[in-house]
Kinemage of the C-alpha trace (Angstrom):
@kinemage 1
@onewidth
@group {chain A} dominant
@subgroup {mainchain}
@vectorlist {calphas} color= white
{ca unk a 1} P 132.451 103.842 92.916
{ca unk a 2} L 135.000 101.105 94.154
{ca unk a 3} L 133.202 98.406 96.529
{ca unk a 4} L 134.554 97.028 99.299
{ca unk a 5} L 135.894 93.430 99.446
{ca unk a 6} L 134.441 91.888 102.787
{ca unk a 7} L 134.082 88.548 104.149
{ca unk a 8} L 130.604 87.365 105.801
{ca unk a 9} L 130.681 84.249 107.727
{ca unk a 10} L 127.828 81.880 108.037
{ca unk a 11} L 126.128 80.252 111.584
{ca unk a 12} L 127.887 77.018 110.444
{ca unk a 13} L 131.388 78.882 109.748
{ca unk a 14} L 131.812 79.077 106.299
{ca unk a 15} L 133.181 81.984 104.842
{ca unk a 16} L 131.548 84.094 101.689
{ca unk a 17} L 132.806 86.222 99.532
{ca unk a 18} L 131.075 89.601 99.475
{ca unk a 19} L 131.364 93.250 97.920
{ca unk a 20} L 129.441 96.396 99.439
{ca unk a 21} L 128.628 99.464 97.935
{ca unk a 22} L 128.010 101.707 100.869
{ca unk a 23} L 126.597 105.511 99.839
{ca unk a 24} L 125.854 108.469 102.296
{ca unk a 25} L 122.390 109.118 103.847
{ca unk a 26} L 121.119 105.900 101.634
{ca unk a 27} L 117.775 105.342 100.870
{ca unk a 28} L 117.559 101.491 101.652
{ca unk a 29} L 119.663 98.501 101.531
{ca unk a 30} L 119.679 96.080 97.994
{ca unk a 31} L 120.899 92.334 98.811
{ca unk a 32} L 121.314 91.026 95.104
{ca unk a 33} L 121.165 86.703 95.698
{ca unk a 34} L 122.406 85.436 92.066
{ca unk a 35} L 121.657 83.211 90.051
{ca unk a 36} L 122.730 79.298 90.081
{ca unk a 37} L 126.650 78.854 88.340
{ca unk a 38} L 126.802 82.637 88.406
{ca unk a 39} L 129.189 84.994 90.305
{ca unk a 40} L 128.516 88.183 91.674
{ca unk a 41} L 130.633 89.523 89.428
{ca unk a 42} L 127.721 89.865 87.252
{ca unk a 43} L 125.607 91.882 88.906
{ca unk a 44} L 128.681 94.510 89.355
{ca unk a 45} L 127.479 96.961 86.869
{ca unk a 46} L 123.792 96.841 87.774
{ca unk a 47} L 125.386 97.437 91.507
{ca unk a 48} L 126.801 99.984 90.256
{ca unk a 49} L 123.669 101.739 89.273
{ca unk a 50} L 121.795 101.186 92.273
{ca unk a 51} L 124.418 102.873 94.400
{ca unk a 52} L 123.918 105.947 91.884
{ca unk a 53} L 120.658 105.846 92.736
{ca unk a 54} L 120.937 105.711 96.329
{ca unk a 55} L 121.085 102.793 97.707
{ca unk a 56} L 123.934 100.862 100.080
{ca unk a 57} L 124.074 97.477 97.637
{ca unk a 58} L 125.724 94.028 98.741
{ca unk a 59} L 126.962 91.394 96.287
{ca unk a 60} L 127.997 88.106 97.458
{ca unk a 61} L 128.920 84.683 95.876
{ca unk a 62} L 127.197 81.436 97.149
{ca unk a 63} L 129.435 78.530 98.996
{ca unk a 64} L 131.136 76.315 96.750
{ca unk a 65} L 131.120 78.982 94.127
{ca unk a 66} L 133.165 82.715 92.652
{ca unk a 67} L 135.045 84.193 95.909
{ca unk a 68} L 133.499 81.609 98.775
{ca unk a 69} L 135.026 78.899 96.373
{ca unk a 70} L 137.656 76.633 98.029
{ca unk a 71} L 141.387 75.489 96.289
{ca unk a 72} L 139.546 72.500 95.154
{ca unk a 73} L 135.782 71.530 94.843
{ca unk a 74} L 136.567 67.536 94.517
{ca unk a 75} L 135.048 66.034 97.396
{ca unk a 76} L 133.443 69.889 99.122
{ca unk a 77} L 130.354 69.780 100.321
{ca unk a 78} L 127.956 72.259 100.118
{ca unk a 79} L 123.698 71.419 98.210
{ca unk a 80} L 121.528 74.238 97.060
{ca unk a 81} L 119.456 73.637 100.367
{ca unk a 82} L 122.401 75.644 102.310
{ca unk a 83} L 122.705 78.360 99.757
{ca unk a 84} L 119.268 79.330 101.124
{ca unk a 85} L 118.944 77.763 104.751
{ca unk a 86} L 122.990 79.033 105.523
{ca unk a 87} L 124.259 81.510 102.937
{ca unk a 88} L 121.239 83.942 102.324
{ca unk a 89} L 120.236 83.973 106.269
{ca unk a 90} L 124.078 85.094 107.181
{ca unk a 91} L 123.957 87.737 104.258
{ca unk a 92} L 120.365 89.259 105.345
{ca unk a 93} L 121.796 89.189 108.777
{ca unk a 94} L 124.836 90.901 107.901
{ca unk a 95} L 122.999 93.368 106.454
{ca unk a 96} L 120.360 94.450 108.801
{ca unk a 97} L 122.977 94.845 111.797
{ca unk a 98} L 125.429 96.668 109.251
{ca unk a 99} L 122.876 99.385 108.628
{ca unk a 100} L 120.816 99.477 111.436
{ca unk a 101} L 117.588 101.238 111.047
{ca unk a 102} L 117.572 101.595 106.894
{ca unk a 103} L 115.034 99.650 105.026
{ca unk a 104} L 116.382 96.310 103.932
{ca unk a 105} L 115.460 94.918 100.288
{ca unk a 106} L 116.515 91.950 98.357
{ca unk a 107} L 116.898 91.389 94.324
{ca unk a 108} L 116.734 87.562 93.654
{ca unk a 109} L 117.868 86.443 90.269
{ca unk a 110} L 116.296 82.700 89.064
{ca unk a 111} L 117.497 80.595 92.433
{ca unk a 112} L 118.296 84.358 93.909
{ca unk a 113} L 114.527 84.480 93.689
{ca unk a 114} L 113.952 81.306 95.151
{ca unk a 115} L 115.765 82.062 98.527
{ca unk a 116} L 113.741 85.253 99.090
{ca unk a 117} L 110.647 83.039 98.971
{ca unk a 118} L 112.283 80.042 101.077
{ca unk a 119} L 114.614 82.158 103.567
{ca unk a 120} L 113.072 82.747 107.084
{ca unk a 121} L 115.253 85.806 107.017
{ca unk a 122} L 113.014 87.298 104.316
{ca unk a 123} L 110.678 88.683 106.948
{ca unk a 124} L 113.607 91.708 107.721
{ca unk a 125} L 112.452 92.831 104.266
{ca unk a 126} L 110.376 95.674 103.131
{ca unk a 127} L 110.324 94.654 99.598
{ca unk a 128} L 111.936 92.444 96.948
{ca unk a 129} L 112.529 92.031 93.437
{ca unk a 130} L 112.285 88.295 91.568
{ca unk a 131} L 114.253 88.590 88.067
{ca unk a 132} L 113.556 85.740 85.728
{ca unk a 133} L 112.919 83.287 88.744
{ca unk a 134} L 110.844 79.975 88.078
{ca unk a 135} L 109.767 76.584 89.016
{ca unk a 136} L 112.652 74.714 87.483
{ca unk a 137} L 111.085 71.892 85.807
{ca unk a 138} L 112.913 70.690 82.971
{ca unk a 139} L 109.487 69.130 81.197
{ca unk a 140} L 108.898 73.020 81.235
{ca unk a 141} L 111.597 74.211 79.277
{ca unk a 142} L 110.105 75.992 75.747
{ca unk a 143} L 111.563 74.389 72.927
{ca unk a 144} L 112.244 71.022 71.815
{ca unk a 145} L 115.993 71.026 71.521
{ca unk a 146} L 116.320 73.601 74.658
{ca unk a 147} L 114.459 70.746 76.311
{ca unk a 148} L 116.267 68.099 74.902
{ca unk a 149} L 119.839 69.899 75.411
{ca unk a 150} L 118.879 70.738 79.299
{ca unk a 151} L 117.531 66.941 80.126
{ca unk a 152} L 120.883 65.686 78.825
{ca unk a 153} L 122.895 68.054 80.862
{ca unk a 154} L 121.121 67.725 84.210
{ca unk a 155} L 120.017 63.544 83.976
{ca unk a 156} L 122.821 62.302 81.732
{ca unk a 157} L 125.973 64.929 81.799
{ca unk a 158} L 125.971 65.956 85.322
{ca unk a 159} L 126.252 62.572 86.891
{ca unk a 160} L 128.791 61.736 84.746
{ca unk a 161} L 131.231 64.606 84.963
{ca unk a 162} L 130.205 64.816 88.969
{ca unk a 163} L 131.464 61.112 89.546
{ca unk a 164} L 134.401 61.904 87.488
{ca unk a 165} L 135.604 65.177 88.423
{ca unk a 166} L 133.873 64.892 92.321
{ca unk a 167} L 132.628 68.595 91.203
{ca unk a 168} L 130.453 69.666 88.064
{ca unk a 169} L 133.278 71.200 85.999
{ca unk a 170} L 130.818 74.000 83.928
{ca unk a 171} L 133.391 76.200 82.956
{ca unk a 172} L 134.817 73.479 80.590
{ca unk a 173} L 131.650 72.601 78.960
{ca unk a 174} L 130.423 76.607 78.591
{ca unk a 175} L 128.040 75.913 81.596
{ca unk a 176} L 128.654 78.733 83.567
{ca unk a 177} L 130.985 78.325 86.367
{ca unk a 178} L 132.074 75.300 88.582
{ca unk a 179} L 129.617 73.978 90.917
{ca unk a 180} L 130.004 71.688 93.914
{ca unk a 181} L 128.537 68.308 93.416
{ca unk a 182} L 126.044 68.385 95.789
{ca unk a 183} L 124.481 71.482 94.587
{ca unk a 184} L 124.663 69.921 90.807
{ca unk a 185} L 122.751 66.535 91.630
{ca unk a 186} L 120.275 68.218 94.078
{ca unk a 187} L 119.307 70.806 91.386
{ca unk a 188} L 119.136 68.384 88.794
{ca unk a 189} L 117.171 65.609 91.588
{ca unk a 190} L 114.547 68.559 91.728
{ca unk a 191} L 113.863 69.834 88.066
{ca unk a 192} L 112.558 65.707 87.383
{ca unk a 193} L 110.260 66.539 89.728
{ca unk a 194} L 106.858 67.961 88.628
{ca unk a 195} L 106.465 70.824 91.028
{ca unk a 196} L 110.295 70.856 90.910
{ca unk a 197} L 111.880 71.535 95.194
{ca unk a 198} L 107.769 72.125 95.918
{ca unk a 199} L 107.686 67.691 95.483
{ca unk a 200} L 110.678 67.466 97.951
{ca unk a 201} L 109.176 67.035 101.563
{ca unk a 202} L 112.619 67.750 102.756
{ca unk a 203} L 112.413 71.253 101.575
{ca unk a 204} L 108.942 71.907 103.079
{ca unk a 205} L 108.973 74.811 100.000
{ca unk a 206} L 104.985 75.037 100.144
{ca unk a 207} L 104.461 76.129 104.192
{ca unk a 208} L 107.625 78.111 103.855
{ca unk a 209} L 106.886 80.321 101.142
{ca unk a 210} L 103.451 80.799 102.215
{ca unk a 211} L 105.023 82.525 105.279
{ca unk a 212} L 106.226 85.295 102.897
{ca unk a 213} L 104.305 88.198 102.878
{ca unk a 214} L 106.219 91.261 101.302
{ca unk a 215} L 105.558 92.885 98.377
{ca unk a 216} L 107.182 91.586 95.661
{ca unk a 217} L 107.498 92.795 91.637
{ca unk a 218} L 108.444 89.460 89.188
{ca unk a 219} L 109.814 89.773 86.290
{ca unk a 220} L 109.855 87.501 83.631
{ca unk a 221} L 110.567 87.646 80.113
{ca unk a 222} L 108.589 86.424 76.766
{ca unk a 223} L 112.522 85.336 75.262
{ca unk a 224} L 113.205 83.440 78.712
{ca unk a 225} L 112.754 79.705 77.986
{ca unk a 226} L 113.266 78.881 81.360
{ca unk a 227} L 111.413 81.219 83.247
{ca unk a 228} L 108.103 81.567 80.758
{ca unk a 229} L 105.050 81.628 82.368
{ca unk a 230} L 103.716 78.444 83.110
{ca unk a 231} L 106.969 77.846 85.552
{ca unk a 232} L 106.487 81.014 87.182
{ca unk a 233} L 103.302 80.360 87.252
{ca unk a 234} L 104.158 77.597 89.993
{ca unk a 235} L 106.123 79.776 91.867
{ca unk a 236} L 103.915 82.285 92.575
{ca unk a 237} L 101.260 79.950 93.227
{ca unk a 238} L 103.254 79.153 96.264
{ca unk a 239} L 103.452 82.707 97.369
{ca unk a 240} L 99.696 83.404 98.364
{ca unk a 241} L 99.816 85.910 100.545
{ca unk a 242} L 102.627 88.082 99.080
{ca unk a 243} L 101.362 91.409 97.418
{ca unk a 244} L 102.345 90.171 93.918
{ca unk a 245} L 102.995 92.882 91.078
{ca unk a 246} L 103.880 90.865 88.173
{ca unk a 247} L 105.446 92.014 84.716
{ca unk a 248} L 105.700 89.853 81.315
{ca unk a 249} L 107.730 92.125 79.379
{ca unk a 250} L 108.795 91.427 75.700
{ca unk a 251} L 112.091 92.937 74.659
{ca unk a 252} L 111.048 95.418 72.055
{ca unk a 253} L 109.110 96.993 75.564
{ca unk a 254} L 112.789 97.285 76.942
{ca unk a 255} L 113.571 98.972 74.047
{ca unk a 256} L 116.615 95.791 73.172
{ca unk a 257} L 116.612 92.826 71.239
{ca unk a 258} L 116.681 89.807 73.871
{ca unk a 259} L 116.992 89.800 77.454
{ca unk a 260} L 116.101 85.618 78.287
{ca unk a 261} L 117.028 84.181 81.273
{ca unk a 262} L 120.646 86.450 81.652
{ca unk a 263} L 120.291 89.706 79.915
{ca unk a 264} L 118.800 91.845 82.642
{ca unk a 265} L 121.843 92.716 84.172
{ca unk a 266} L 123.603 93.874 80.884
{ca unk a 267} L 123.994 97.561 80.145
{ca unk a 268} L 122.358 97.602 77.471
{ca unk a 269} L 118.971 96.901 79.866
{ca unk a 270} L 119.395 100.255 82.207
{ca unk a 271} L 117.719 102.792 80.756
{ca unk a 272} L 113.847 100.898 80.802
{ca unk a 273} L 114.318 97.729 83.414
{ca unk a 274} L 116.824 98.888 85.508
{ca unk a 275} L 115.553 102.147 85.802
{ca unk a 276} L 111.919 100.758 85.899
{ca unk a 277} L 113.366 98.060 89.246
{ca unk a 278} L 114.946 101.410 90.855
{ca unk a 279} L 111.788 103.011 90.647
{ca unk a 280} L 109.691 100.536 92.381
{ca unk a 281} L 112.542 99.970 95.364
{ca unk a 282} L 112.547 103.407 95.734
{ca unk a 283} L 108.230 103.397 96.143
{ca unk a 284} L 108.318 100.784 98.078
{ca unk a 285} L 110.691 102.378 100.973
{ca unk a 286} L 108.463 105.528 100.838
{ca unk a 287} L 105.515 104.044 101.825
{ca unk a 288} L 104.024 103.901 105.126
{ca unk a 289} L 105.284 100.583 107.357
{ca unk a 290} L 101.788 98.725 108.254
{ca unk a 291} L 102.402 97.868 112.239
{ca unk a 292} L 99.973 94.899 113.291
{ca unk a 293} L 97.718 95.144 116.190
Protein backbone atom coordinates (compact mmCIF):
# COMPACT_ATOMS: atom_id res chain seq x y z
CA UNK A 1 0.00 0.00 0.00
CA UNK A 2 1.27 3.43 -1.48
CA UNK A 3 0.66 6.44 1.11
CA UNK A 4 -0.33 9.56 0.28
CA UNK A 5 2.02 12.60 0.24
CA UNK A 6 0.06 15.49 2.10
CA UNK A 7 0.94 18.69 3.56
CA UNK A 8 -0.39 19.71 7.22
CA UNK A 9 0.02 23.22 8.19
CA UNK A 10 0.57 24.41 11.68
CA UNK A 11 -1.56 27.43 13.80
CA UNK A 12 1.66 29.48 13.25
CA UNK A 13 1.85 28.58 9.33
CA UNK A 14 4.48 26.34 8.90
CA UNK A 15 4.15 23.65 6.63
CA UNK A 16 4.94 19.68 7.48
CA UNK A 17 5.60 17.08 5.59
CA UNK A 18 3.22 14.16 6.07
CA UNK A 19 2.28 10.60 4.58
CA UNK A 20 -1.20 8.80 5.30
CA UNK A 21 -2.07 5.41 5.04
CA UNK A 22 -5.81 5.51 4.84
CA UNK A 23 -7.62 1.74 4.88
CA UNK A 24 -11.45 0.98 4.56
CA UNK A 25 -13.81 0.62 7.58
CA UNK A 26 -10.46 1.21 9.89
CA UNK A 27 -10.29 0.27 13.23
CA UNK A 28 -8.62 3.50 14.73
CA UNK A 29 -6.26 6.12 13.77
CA UNK A 30 -2.09 5.61 14.61
CA UNK A 31 -0.19 9.16 14.72
CA UNK A 32 3.53 7.83 14.81
CA UNK A 33 5.64 11.30 16.41
CA UNK A 34 9.47 10.21 15.70
CA UNK A 35 12.19 10.33 17.18
CA UNK A 36 14.76 13.46 17.50
CA UNK A 37 17.23 13.66 13.97
CA UNK A 38 14.94 11.01 12.55
CA UNK A 39 12.60 11.13 9.49
CA UNK A 40 9.49 9.53 9.03
CA UNK A 41 10.88 7.66 6.60
CA UNK A 42 11.69 5.27 9.24
CA UNK A 43 8.74 4.33 10.53
CA UNK A 44 7.50 3.51 6.74
CA UNK A 45 7.66 -0.17 7.06
CA UNK A 46 6.22 -0.44 10.56
CA UNK A 47 3.35 1.93 8.83
CA UNK A 48 3.10 -0.36 6.65
CA UNK A 49 2.10 -3.06 9.00
CA UNK A 50 -0.29 -1.21 10.93
CA UNK A 51 -2.35 -0.40 7.87
CA UNK A 52 -2.38 -4.36 7.32
CA UNK A 53 -3.70 -4.58 10.41
CA UNK A 54 -6.32 -2.10 10.17
CA UNK A 55 -5.59 0.93 11.01
CA UNK A 56 -5.61 4.57 8.96
CA UNK A 57 -1.67 5.49 10.00
CA UNK A 58 -0.07 9.12 9.61
CA UNK A 59 3.67 9.77 9.36
CA UNK A 60 4.98 13.16 9.49
CA UNK A 61 8.46 14.86 9.80
CA UNK A 62 9.05 17.58 12.51
CA UNK A 63 9.88 21.44 11.38
CA UNK A 64 13.31 22.04 10.55
CA UNK A 65 13.72 18.42 9.68
CA UNK A 66 13.06 15.30 6.50
CA UNK A 67 10.10 16.80 4.20
CA UNK A 68 9.10 20.11 6.51
CA UNK A 69 12.92 20.92 6.01
CA UNK A 70 13.60 24.30 4.30
CA UNK A 71 16.45 24.96 1.19
CA UNK A 72 18.71 25.92 3.94
CA UNK A 73 18.69 25.47 7.82
CA UNK A 74 21.52 28.35 8.44
CA UNK A 75 19.87 30.89 10.35
CA UNK A 76 15.87 28.80 10.54
CA UNK A 77 14.32 28.86 13.47
CA UNK A 78 12.45 26.32 14.89
CA UNK A 79 13.47 24.62 19.19
CA UNK A 80 12.17 21.29 20.29
CA UNK A 81 9.53 23.31 22.41
CA UNK A 82 7.50 23.86 18.94
CA UNK A 83 7.89 20.33 17.76
CA UNK A 84 5.49 19.63 20.65
CA UNK A 85 3.58 23.01 21.46
CA UNK A 86 3.12 23.62 17.21
CA UNK A 87 3.90 20.49 15.20
CA UNK A 88 2.24 17.57 17.22
CA UNK A 89 -1.03 19.82 18.12
CA UNK A 90 -1.55 20.57 14.12
CA UNK A 91 -0.92 16.76 13.36
CA UNK A 92 -3.47 15.44 16.21
CA UNK A 93 -5.74 18.05 14.86
CA UNK A 94 -5.42 17.03 11.43
CA UNK A 95 -6.20 13.85 12.33
CA UNK A 96 -9.25 13.89 14.43
CA UNK A 97 -11.20 16.20 11.81
CA UNK A 98 -9.79 13.87 8.90
CA UNK A 99 -11.52 10.86 10.39
CA UNK A 100 -14.19 12.06 12.27
CA UNK A 101 -15.67 9.72 14.71
CA UNK A 102 -12.70 6.79 14.64
CA UNK A 103 -10.67 6.35 17.71
CA UNK A 104 -7.52 8.41 17.58
CA UNK A 105 -4.09 6.85 18.95
CA UNK A 106 -0.59 8.02 18.98
CA UNK A 107 2.93 5.94 18.84
CA UNK A 108 5.71 8.24 20.30
CA UNK A 109 9.23 7.17 19.64
CA UNK A 110 12.05 8.70 22.40
CA UNK A 111 11.00 12.69 21.96
CA UNK A 112 7.79 11.12 19.92
CA UNK A 113 7.04 9.93 23.42
CA UNK A 114 7.70 13.01 25.03
CA UNK A 115 5.06 15.10 23.04
CA UNK A 116 2.25 12.63 23.86
CA UNK A 117 2.98 13.37 27.52
CA UNK A 118 3.54 17.30 26.98
CA UNK A 119 0.87 17.96 24.05
CA UNK A 120 -2.52 19.40 25.27
CA UNK A 121 -3.82 17.70 22.18
CA UNK A 122 -3.15 14.32 23.80
CA UNK A 123 -6.52 14.41 25.51
CA UNK A 124 -8.28 13.46 21.72
CA UNK A 125 -6.56 10.14 22.45
CA UNK A 126 -7.86 6.82 23.45
CA UNK A 127 -4.55 5.28 23.88
CA UNK A 128 -0.83 5.59 23.13
CA UNK A 129 2.25 3.79 22.74
CA UNK A 130 5.87 5.23 24.26
CA UNK A 131 8.82 3.28 22.33
CA UNK A 132 12.17 3.66 23.98
CA UNK A 133 11.19 7.21 25.38
CA UNK A 134 13.23 8.65 28.46
CA UNK A 135 14.31 11.43 30.62
CA UNK A 136 17.25 12.53 28.55
CA UNK A 137 19.88 13.10 31.00
CA UNK A 138 23.19 12.62 29.71
CA UNK A 139 24.72 11.73 33.48
CA UNK A 140 22.22 8.79 32.71
CA UNK A 141 23.61 7.37 29.78
CA UNK A 142 24.92 3.43 30.61
CA UNK A 143 28.37 3.16 29.81
CA UNK A 144 31.40 5.05 30.32
CA UNK A 145 32.46 5.82 26.79
CA UNK A 146 28.58 6.05 25.59
CA UNK A 147 28.61 8.70 28.29
CA UNK A 148 31.69 10.18 27.50
CA UNK A 149 31.01 10.11 23.53
CA UNK A 150 27.31 11.75 24.11
CA UNK A 151 28.66 14.69 26.66
CA UNK A 152 31.16 15.62 23.95
CA UNK A 153 28.62 15.72 21.23
CA UNK A 154 25.86 17.66 22.99
CA UNK A 155 28.30 20.25 25.45
CA UNK A 156 31.40 20.42 23.25
CA UNK A 157 30.47 19.37 19.39
CA UNK A 158 27.15 20.89 19.01
CA UNK A 159 28.04 24.41 19.89
CA UNK A 160 30.76 24.29 17.80
CA UNK A 161 29.41 22.98 14.53
CA UNK A 162 25.99 25.13 15.39
CA UNK A 163 28.05 28.50 15.46
CA UNK A 164 29.81 27.36 12.44
CA UNK A 165 27.39 25.90 10.19
CA UNK A 166 24.19 28.16 11.89
CA UNK A 167 22.54 24.45 11.81
CA UNK A 168 23.82 21.11 13.52
CA UNK A 169 25.11 19.39 10.36
CA UNK A 170 24.47 15.41 11.74
CA UNK A 171 24.47 13.85 8.58
CA UNK A 172 28.24 14.67 8.18
CA UNK A 173 29.31 13.45 11.47
CA UNK A 174 26.91 10.00 11.27
CA UNK A 175 24.49 11.82 13.72
CA UNK A 176 21.42 11.20 12.17
CA UNK A 177 20.04 13.89 10.09
CA UNK A 178 20.40 17.78 10.08
CA UNK A 179 18.85 19.60 12.82
CA UNK A 180 18.02 23.28 13.21
CA UNK A 181 20.10 25.03 15.74
CA UNK A 182 17.68 25.86 18.04
CA UNK A 183 16.39 22.45 18.47
CA UNK A 184 20.27 21.20 18.85
CA UNK A 185 21.24 23.69 21.80
CA UNK A 186 17.80 23.41 23.53
CA UNK A 187 18.09 19.56 23.59
CA UNK A 188 21.50 19.61 24.59
CA UNK A 189 20.58 22.91 27.36
CA UNK A 190 18.12 20.19 28.82
CA UNK A 191 20.01 16.75 29.07
CA UNK A 192 22.72 18.96 31.70
CA UNK A 193 19.91 19.28 33.56
CA UNK A 194 19.14 16.67 36.29
CA UNK A 195 15.49 16.04 35.66
CA UNK A 196 16.41 16.92 32.05
CA UNK A 197 13.07 19.58 30.29
CA UNK A 198 11.24 18.57 33.96
CA UNK A 199 14.22 21.48 35.54
CA UNK A 200 13.13 23.99 32.78
CA UNK A 201 10.29 26.23 34.31
CA UNK A 202 9.71 27.36 30.82
CA UNK A 203 8.47 24.01 29.84
CA UNK A 204 6.14 23.62 32.87
CA UNK A 205 6.77 19.55 31.88
CA UNK A 206 5.63 18.46 35.55
CA UNK A 207 1.75 20.13 35.64
CA UNK A 208 1.52 19.29 31.99
CA UNK A 209 2.11 15.76 31.96
CA UNK A 210 0.23 15.23 35.02
CA UNK A 211 -2.80 16.35 32.93
CA UNK A 212 -2.37 13.12 30.88
CA UNK A 213 -4.53 10.52 31.70
CA UNK A 214 -4.74 7.78 28.87
CA UNK A 215 -3.62 4.56 28.97
CA UNK A 216 -0.39 4.17 27.90
CA UNK A 217 2.04 0.80 27.23
CA UNK A 218 6.14 1.88 27.49
CA UNK A 219 8.48 0.15 26.12
CA UNK A 220 11.89 0.10 26.88
CA UNK A 221 14.67 -2.08 26.19
CA UNK A 222 17.53 -3.85 28.49
CA UNK A 223 20.21 -3.02 25.17
CA UNK A 224 18.86 0.74 25.14
CA UNK A 225 21.56 2.86 26.84
CA UNK A 226 19.58 5.75 26.61
CA UNK A 227 16.31 4.79 27.55
CA UNK A 228 17.27 2.10 30.56
CA UNK A 229 15.32 2.31 33.40
CA UNK A 230 16.37 4.75 35.73
CA UNK A 231 15.58 7.58 32.85
CA UNK A 232 12.32 6.21 32.22
CA UNK A 233 11.94 5.91 35.43
CA UNK A 234 11.69 9.89 35.54
CA UNK A 235 9.38 10.01 32.94
CA UNK A 236 6.84 8.09 34.16
CA UNK A 237 7.15 9.52 37.44
CA UNK A 238 5.74 12.55 35.81
CA UNK A 239 2.80 10.74 34.41
CA UNK A 240 0.78 9.92 37.70
CA UNK A 241 -2.37 9.53 36.72
CA UNK A 242 -1.92 7.74 33.35
CA UNK A 243 -2.93 3.94 33.43
CA UNK A 244 0.72 2.84 32.95
CA UNK A 245 1.41 -0.77 31.44
CA UNK A 246 5.05 -0.95 31.32
CA UNK A 247 7.36 -3.60 29.48
CA UNK A 248 11.33 -4.15 30.01
CA UNK A 249 11.90 -6.52 27.34
CA UNK A 250 15.38 -8.10 26.61
CA UNK A 251 16.01 -9.02 23.00
CA UNK A 252 16.28 -12.75 23.16
CA UNK A 253 12.21 -12.13 24.42
CA UNK A 254 11.80 -10.52 20.85
CA UNK A 255 13.18 -13.40 19.57
CA UNK A 256 16.45 -10.88 17.79
CA UNK A 257 19.71 -9.98 18.81
CA UNK A 258 19.52 -6.09 19.75
CA UNK A 259 16.85 -3.70 19.43
CA UNK A 260 18.52 -0.37 21.68
CA UNK A 261 17.30 2.82 21.27
CA UNK A 262 16.46 2.35 17.10
CA UNK A 263 15.75 -1.22 16.34
CA UNK A 264 12.04 -1.40 17.00
CA UNK A 265 11.03 -0.27 13.83
CA UNK A 266 13.25 -2.76 11.80
CA UNK A 267 11.68 -5.81 10.19
CA UNK A 268 13.35 -7.97 11.74
CA UNK A 269 11.17 -6.79 15.14
CA UNK A 270 7.45 -7.61 13.59
CA UNK A 271 6.67 -10.80 14.31
CA UNK A 272 6.90 -10.39 18.60
CA UNK A 273 6.91 -6.30 19.21
CA UNK A 274 5.17 -5.16 16.44
CA UNK A 275 2.70 -7.65 16.53
CA UNK A 276 2.65 -7.51 20.42
CA UNK A 277 2.02 -3.04 19.94
CA UNK A 278 -0.87 -4.03 17.31
CA UNK A 279 -2.38 -6.13 19.74
CA UNK A 280 -2.69 -3.76 22.53
CA UNK A 281 -4.00 -0.71 20.02
CA UNK A 282 -6.35 -2.96 18.85
CA UNK A 283 -7.62 -3.80 22.91
CA UNK A 284 -7.52 -0.64 23.70
CA UNK A 285 -10.17 0.67 20.90
CA UNK A 286 -12.46 -2.27 21.93
CA UNK A 287 -12.98 -1.31 25.19
CA UNK A 288 -15.76 0.53 26.62
CA UNK A 289 -15.20 4.68 26.54
CA UNK A 290 -15.55 5.71 30.45
CA UNK A 291 -17.95 9.04 30.13
CA UNK A 292 -17.52 11.24 33.42
CA UNK A 293 -20.40 12.35 35.43
Amino acid sequence: MEPELLSISTADGTPLGASCWKVPDARATVILHPATAVTQAYYTAFAGYLAGRGFNVLTYDYRGTGRSRPRSLRGYHATMREWVDEDVGAVTRWAANRWPGVPLLALGHSVGGHAIGLSSETARLRAAVLVASHAGVSALVRGFGERLRVRFVLRVLAPILCALFGYMPGRRIGLGEDLPRGVMLQWAGWTALPRYFFDDPAVDAVRRMAKVDVPLLVLGFEDDPWANRQAVDILLSHLPNASIERRNIHPREAGVAAVGHMGFFRRRCEAVLWKTVADWLLAKVEEPVHVPG
